[in-house]
Residue, then its C-alpha position, 0 to 999 in steps of 0.5 A: x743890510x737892514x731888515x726893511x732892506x732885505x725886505x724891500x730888495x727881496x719883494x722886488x725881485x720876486x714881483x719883478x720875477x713874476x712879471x716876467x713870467x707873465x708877459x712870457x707866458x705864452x712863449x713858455x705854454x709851448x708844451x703842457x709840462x713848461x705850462x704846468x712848470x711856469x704856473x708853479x714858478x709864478x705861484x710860488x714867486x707870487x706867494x713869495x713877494x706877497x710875503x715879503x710885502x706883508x713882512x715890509x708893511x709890518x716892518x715899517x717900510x714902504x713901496x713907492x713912498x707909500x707904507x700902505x702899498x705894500x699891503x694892496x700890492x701883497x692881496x694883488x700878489x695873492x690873488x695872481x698866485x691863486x689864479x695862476x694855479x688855475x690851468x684853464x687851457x681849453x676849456x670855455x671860460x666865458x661860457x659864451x659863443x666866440x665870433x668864430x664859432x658863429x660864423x661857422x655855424x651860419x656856413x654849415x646852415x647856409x651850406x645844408x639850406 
């Protein structure tokens, strides 16, 4: 098997690894120990594939018929890897009331009226 091969077979894997991580996040999340060992996994999964992305770029491969989507798909990589290092369960991210909280402000005020 050639380098560009090797390169392709292994971004695929890791990316597809990744994505499954992704969509079963919230079943993994159960417990605060699966979240922390499925954030690991997935950094270290994305850092993997954007590896091996750059590896294909520079080894003259390409991803879907095209030599510059390795490297667009390895910044992707990277940026999910860093995000899935950040553990934000509980806190507010938005920084803004959600729907629900303001409903329930506007019962206790009626109540206490």
């Amino acid at each position: 098997m050639t380098l560009v091969g090797l390169l392709e077979s292994l971004s695929t894997i890791t990316c597809a690894g990744t994505l499954i991580i992704w969509i079963s996040i919230g079943t993994l999340s159960k417990t605060d120990r699966s979240e922390k060992i499925a954030q690991q996994v997935m950094s270290i999964l994305c850092f993997s594939a954007a590896i091996s992305l750059f590896g294909l770029y520079y080894a003259g491969g390409s991803m879907f018929g095209s030599t510059n989507m390795a490297r667009v798909l390895a910044v992707v990589c990277i940026a999910l890897g860093i995000s899935a290092t950040m553990n934000i369960k509980g806190e507010e991210v938005q920084g803004e009331p959600n729907p629900h909280q303001l409903m329930k402000a506007r019962k206790e005020r009626k109540k206490n009226d």
